[in-house]
C-alpha positions as CSV (number, residue, x, y, z in Angstrom):
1,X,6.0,33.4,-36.1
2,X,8.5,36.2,-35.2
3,X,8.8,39.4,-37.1
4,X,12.5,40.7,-38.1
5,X,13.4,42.0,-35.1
6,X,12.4,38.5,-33.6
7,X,9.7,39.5,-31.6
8,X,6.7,37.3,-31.5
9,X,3.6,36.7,-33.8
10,X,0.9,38.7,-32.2
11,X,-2.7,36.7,-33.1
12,X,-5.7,38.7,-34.2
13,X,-6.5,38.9,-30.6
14,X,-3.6,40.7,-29.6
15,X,-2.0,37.8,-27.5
16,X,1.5,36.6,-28.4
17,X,2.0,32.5,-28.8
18,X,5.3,31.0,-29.2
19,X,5.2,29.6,-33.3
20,X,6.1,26.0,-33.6
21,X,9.7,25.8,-35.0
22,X,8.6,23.8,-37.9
23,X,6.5,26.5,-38.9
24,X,8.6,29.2,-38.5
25,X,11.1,27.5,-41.1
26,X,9.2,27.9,-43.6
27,X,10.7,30.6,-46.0
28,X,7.8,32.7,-47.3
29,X,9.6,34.0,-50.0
30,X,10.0,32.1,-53.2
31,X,13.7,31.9,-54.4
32,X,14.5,33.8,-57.4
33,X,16.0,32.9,-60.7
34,X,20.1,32.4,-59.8
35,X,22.0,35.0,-61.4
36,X,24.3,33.6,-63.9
37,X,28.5,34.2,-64.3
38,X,28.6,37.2,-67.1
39,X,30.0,35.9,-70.1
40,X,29.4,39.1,-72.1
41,X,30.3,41.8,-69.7
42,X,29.2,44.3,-72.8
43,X,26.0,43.4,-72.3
44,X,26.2,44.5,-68.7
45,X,27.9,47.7,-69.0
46,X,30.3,50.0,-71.0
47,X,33.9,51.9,-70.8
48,X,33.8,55.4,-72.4
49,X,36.5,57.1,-74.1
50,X,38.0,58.4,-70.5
51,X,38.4,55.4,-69.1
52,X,35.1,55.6,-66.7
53,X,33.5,52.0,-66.7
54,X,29.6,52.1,-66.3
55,X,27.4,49.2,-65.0
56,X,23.6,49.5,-66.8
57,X,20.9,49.2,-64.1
58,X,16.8,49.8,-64.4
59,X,17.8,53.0,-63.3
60,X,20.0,54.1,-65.7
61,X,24.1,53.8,-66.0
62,X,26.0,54.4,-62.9
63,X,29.7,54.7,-63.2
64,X,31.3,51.7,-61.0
65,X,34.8,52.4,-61.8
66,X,37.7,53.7,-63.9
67,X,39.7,51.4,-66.8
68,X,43.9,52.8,-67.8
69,X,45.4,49.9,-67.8
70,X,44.7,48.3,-71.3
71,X,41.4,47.9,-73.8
72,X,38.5,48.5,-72.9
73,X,37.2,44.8,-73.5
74,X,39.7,44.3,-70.4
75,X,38.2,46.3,-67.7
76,X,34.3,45.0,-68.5
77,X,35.9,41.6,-67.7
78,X,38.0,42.7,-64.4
79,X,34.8,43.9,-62.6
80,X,32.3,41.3,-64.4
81,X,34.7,39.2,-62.3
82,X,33.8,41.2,-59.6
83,X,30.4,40.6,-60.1
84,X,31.3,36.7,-60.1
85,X,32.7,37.4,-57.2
86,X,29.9,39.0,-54.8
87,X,27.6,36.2,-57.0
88,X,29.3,33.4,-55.8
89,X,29.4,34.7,-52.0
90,X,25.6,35.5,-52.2
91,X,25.6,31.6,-53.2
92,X,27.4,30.1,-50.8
93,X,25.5,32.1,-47.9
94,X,22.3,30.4,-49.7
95,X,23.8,27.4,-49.7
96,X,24.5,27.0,-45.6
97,X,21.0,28.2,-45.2
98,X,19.4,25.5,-47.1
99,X,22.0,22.9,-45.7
100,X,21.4,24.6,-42.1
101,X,25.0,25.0,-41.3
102,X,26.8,27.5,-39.5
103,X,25.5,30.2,-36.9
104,X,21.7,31.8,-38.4
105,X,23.0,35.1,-37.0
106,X,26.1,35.3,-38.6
107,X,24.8,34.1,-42.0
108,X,22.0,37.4,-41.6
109,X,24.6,39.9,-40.8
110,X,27.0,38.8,-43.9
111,X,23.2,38.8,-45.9
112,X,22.8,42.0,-45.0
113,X,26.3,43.6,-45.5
114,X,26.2,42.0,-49.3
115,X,22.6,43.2,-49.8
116,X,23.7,46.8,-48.3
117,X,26.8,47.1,-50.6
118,X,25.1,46.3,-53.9
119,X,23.8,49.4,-54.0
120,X,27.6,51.2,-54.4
121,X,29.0,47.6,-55.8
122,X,31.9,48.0,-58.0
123,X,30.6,45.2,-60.5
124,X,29.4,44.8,-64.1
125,X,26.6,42.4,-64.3
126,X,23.1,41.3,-63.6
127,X,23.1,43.9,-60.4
128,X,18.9,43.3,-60.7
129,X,19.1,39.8,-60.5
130,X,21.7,39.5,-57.5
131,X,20.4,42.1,-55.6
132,X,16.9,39.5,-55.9
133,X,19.2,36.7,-54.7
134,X,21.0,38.7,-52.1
135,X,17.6,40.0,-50.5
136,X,16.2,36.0,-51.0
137,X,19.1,35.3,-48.6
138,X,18.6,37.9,-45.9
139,X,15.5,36.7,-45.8
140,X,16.3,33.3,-45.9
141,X,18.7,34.2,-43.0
142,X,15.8,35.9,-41.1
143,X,13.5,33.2,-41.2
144,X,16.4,30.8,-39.9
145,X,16.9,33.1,-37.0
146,X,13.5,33.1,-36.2
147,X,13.2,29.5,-36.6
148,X,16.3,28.9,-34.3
149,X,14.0,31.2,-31.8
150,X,10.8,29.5,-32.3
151,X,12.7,26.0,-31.7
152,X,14.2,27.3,-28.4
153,X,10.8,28.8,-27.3
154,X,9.1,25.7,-28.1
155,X,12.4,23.8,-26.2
156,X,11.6,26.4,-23.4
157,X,8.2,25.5,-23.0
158,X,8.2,21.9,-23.2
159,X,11.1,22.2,-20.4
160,X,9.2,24.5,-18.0
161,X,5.6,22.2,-19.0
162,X,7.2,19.4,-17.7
163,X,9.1,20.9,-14.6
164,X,5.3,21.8,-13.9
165,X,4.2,18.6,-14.1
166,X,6.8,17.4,-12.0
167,X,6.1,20.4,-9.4
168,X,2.4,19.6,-9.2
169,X,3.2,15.6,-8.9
170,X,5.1,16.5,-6.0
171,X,2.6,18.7,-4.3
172,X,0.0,15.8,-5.1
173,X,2.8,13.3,-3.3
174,X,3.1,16.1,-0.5
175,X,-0.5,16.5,0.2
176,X,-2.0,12.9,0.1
177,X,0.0,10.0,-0.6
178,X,0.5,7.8,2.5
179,X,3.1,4.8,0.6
180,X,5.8,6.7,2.5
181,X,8.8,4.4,1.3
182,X,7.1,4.2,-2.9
183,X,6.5,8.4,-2.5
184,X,10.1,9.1,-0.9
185,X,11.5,7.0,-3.7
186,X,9.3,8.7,-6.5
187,X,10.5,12.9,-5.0
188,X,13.9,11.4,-5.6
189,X,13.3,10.5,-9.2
190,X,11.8,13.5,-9.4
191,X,14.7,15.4,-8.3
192,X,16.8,13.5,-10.5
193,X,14.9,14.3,-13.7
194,X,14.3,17.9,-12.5
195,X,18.2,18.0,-12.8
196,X,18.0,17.6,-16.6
197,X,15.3,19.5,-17.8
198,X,16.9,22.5,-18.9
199,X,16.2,25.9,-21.1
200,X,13.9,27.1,-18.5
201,X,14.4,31.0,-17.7
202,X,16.4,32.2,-14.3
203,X,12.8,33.4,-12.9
204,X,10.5,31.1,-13.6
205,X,13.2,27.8,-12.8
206,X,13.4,29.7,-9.5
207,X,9.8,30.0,-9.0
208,X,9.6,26.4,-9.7
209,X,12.0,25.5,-7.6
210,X,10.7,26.7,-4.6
211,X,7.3,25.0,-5.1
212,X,9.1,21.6,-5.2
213,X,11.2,22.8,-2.3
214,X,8.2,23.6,-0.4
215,X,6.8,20.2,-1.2
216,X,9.5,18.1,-0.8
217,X,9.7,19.9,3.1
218,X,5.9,19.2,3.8
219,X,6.0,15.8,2.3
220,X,9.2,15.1,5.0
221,X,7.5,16.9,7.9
222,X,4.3,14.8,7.2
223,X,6.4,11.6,7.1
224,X,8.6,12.4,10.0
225,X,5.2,13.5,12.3
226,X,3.9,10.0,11.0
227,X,6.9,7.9,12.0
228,X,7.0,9.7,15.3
229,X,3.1,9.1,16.0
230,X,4.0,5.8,15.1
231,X,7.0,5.2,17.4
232,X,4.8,6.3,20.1
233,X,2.4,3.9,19.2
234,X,4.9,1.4,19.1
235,X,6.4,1.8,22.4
236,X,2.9,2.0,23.9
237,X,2.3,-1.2,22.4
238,X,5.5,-2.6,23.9
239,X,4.7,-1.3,27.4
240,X,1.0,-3.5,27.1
241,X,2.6,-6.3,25.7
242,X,4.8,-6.4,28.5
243,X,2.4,-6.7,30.9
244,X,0.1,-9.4,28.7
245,X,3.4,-11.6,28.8
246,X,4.1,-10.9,32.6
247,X,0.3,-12.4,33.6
248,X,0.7,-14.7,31.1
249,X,4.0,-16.1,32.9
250,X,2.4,-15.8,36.0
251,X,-1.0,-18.1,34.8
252,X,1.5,-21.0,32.9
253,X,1.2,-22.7,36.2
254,X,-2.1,-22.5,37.3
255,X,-4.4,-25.8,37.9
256,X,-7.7,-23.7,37.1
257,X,-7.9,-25.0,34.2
258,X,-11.6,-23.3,32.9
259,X,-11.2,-20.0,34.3
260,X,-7.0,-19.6,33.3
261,X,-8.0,-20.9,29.8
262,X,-10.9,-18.0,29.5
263,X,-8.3,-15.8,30.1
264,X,-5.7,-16.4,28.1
265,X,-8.6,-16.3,25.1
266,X,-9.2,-12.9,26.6
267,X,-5.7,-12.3,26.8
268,X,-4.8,-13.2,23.0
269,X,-7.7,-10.3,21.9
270,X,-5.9,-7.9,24.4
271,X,-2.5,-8.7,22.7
272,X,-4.4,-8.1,18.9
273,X,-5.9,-4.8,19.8
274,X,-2.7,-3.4,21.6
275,X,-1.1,-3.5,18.0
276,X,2.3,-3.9,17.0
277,X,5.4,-3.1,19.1
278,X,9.0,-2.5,17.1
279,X,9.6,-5.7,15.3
280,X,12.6,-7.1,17.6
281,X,10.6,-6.0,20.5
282,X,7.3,-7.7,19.2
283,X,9.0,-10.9,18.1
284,X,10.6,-11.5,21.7
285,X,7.6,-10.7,23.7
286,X,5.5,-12.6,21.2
287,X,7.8,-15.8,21.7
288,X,7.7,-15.5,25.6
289,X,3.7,-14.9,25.5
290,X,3.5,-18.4,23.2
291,X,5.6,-20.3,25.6
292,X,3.6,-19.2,28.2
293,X,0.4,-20.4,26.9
294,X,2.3,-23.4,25.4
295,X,3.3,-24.7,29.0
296,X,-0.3,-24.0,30.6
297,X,-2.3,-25.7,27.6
298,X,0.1,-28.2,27.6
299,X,-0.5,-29.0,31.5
300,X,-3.6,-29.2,31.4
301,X,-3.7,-31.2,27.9
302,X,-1.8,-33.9,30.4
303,X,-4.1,-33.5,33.1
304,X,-7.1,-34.1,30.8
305,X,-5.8,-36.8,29.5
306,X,-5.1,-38.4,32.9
307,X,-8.4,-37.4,34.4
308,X,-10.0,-39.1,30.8
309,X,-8.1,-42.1,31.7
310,X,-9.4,-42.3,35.1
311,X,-12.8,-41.2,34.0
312,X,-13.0,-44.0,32.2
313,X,-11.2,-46.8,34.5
314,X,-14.3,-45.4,36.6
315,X,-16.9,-46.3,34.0
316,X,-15.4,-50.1,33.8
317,X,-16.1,-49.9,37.5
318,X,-19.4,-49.0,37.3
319,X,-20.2,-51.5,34.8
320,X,-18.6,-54.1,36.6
321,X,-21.2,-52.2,39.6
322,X,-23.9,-52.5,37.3
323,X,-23.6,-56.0,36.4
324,X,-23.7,-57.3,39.7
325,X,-26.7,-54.7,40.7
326,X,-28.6,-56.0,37.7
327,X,-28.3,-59.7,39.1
328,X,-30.1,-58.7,42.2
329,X,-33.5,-60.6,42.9
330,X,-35.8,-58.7,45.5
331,X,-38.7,-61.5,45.0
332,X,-36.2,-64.0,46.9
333,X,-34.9,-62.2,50.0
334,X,-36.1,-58.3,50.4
335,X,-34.0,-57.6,52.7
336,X,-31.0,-59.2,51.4
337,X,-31.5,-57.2,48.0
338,X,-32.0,-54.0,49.7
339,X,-28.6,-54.0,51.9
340,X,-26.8,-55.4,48.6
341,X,-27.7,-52.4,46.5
342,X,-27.4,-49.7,49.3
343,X,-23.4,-51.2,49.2
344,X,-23.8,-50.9,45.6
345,X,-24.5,-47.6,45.7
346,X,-21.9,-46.9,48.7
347,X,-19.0,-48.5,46.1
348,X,-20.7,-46.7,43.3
349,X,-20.6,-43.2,44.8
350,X,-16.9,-44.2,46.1
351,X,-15.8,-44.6,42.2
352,X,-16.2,-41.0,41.3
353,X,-17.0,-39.6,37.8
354,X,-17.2,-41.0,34.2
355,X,-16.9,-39.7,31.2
356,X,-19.7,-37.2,30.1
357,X,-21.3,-39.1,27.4
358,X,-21.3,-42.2,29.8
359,X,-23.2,-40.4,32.8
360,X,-27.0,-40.8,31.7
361,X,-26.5,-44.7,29.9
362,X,-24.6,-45.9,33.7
363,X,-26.9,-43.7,36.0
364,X,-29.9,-45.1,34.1
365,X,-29.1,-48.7,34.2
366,X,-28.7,-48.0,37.9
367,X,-32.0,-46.0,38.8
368,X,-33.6,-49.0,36.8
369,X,-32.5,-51.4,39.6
370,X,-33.2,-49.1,41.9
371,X,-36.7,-48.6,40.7
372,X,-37.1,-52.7,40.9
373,X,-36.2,-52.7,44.4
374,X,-38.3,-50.2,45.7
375,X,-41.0,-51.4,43.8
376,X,-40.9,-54.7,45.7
377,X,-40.4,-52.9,48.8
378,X,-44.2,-51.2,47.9
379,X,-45.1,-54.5,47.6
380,X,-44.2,-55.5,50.2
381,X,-45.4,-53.1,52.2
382,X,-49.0,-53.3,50.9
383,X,-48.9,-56.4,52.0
384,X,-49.7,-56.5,55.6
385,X,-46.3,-56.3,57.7
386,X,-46.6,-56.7,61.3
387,X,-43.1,-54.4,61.5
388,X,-44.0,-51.7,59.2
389,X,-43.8,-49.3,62.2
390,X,-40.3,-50.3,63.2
391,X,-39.4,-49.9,59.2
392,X,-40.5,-46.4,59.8
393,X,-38.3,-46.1,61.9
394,X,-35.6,-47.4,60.9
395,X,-35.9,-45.8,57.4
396,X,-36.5,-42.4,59.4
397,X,-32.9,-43.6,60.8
398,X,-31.1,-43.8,57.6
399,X,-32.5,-40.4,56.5
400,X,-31.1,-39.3,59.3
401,X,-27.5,-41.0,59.2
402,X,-27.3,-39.9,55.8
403,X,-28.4,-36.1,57.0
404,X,-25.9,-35.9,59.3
405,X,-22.9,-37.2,57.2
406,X,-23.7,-34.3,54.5
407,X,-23.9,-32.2,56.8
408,X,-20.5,-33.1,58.1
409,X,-19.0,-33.9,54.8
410,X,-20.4,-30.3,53.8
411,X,-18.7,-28.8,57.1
412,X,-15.1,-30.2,56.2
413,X,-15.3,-28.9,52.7
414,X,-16.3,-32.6,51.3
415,X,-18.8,-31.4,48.5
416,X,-18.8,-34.9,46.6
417,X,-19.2,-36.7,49.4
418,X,-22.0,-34.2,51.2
419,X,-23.7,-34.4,48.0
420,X,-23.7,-38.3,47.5
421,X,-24.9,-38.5,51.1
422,X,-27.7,-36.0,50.0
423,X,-28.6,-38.1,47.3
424,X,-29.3,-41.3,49.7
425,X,-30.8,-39.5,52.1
426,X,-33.4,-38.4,49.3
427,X,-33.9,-42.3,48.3
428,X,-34.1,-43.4,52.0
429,X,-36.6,-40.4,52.4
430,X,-38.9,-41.3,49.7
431,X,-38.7,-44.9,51.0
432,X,-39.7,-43.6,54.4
433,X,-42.6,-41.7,52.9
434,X,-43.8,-44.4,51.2
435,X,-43.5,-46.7,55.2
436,X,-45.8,-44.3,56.4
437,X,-48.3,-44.2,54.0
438,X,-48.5,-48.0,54.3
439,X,-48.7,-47.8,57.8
440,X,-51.3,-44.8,57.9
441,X,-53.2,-46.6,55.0
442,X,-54.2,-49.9,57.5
């Protein structure tokens, strides 16, 4: 609470704390009795022979007037009147006081000036008892004054508490938050409510002030140096971009189908870690690098698909191939069997490729026949054969024929065909191995 003066309660401490306005209402004095109007003014005071009218106190008579006009009776009455008078005043300042109307300060000083001018009051009456009521209402007054104080010192503190808060949620925003658009929007809010907080002293509103100033700048500084790191990033991202989507364009075409399909995988990470250019920017150079990769993958989705046909219009071959190799007889005519699967395997390495999952079934039927022919060639050749040396030779023939045209095929850049020739060279060779063991054996 305040003192008189309105200075604030000091604690047993000797610190100062602002008194809650509630309390400070509180009225410590206890109203006394209400004086009542004088209906016996005789009983209150007396007129002497002279004329002088006297007013009886605790102290003794003291003269309050003078009475010519008429009887003595008269004059008690004119100033018990008076008395009446000052009472009812004294009552009505009570009155706004309790009802808490009108100006605290105002109500105090007319307190005062009634309490002040009892002492000399021209009145007849219970001066004792109003001069109680008179000093219940200055102090009544007093205690409103200082509960007027309390209430804007309590008004005060809850407005500079919560400009405080909103000083140090700012600094918070300013310091750490990174939800640029969500923080910009909340300093705003802030600055909005700021504008109604009020009661808050010059100085310290000031002080307060430039705090949320100061974070408001370093919250936009930190902002604006983010935005600009992350325009540079942005256009560096554009510039890499660019150049994914130019090699891109430039491998849409390409017939290498493994090696320009590794790429653009390789490609697709490059465009992920390079990171994201400004939207329009990144949305166009996005839509050029799909359509790139769109018309390559689609190529060679066409030329799979073609070669899968052929691949397996080759495999029907083969079969067709196969059942005519698998009808030949070596135990009627060797010789006749032998030249009909070497054009077997001439027409066979003519059709070219199968499918994958077709190459070991087809190539195994085939070595199978194979296998049956050669076997009745060793059987052959075990038995006595009066020609076995010319065979030698004329196996050591093929191996060379089919030497020669790899290495020719190999020379013009023909690796299927070099290879194929390899391949019967091989079988002619290991048929010529075989001759000469037969004919070194006899």
């Amino acid at each position: 609470m305040t003192d008189q003066d309105g200075t604030p309660e000091t604690s047993e401490n000797g610190t100062a704390r602002v008194v809650p306005a509630a309390e400070a209402a509180e009225t410590p004095v206890a109203p006394p009795t209400v004086p009542v109007a004088v209906e016996d003014p005789a009983r209150w005071g007396r007129v002497d022979e002279d004329g002088t009218v006297y007013v009886r106190t605790a102290e003794g008579e003291r003269a309050v007037g003078s009475w010519q006009a008429g009887e003595p009776a008269e004059g008690l009455a004119h100033f018990a009147r008076r008395f009446d008078d000052l009472r009812t005043e004294v009552e009505l300042l009570v009155t706004r006081l309790d009802s808490g109307a009108g100006d605290p300060k105002q109500a105090l000083t007319s307190a005062r000036h009634l309490r002040e001018g009892l002492a000399e009051a021209a009145v007849v009456g219970d001066l004792a008892a109003l001069v109680a009521r008179a000093d219940y209402a200055v102090a009544k007054a007093e205690h409103a004054v200082q509960a007027v104080k309390a209430a804007r010192e309590e008004a005060r503190a809850a407005a500079v508490a919560r400009k405080e808060a909103l000083v140090e949620e700012a600094e918070h925003i300013a310091a750490e938050s990174t939800q640029w658009k969500a923080a910009g929007d909340r300093l705003r809010e802030i600055l909005e409510e700021w504008k109604t907080v009020r009661g808050v002293d010059r100085k310290t509103d000031e002080h307060l002030w430039r705090r949320f100033s100061r974070a408001r700048d370093a919250f936009n500084r930190r902002r604006g140096s983010h935005f600009a790191e992350l325009d540079r990033q942005r256009a560096t991202a554009k510039a890499r971009k660019q150049e994914l989507v130019e090699e891109a364009e430039q491998l849409a075409d390409s017939d290498d189908w493994g090696p320009t399909a590794a790429r653009y995988k390789e490609l697709m990470a490059e465009w992920k870690a390079a990171g994201r250019a400004p939207k329009d920017a990144d949305d166009a150079l996005w839509k050029r690098f799909r359509g790139a990769q769109d018309r390559f993958f689609s190529r060679r989705s066409a030329a799979f698909s073609e070669r899968d046909a052929e691949f397996a219009e080759n495999a029907r071959q083969k079969e067709k191939l196969l059942a005519e190799a698998e009808q030949i007889d070596p135990s009627a005519d060797l010789e006749a069997a032998r030249n009909q699967l070497y054009k077997i395997q001439e027409r066979w390495e003519q059709i070219g490729k199968v499918p994958r999952e077709r190459i070991r079934e087809l190539e195994g039927r085939l070595r199978a026949v194979e296998e049956r022919v050669r076997a009745a060639v060793d059987a052959q050749w075990r038995r006595t054969d009066p020609e076995a040396q010319a065979r030698v030779e004329q196996f050591r023939e093929r191996v060379e024929q089919f030497e020669s045209q790899a290495a020719k095929a190999r020379s013009a850049g023909d690796t299927r065909r070099a290879e194929q020739a390899e391949a019967q060279a091989a079988q002619w060779r290991e048929w010529l191995a075989a001759a000469e063991q037969a004919v070194a054996s006899r």
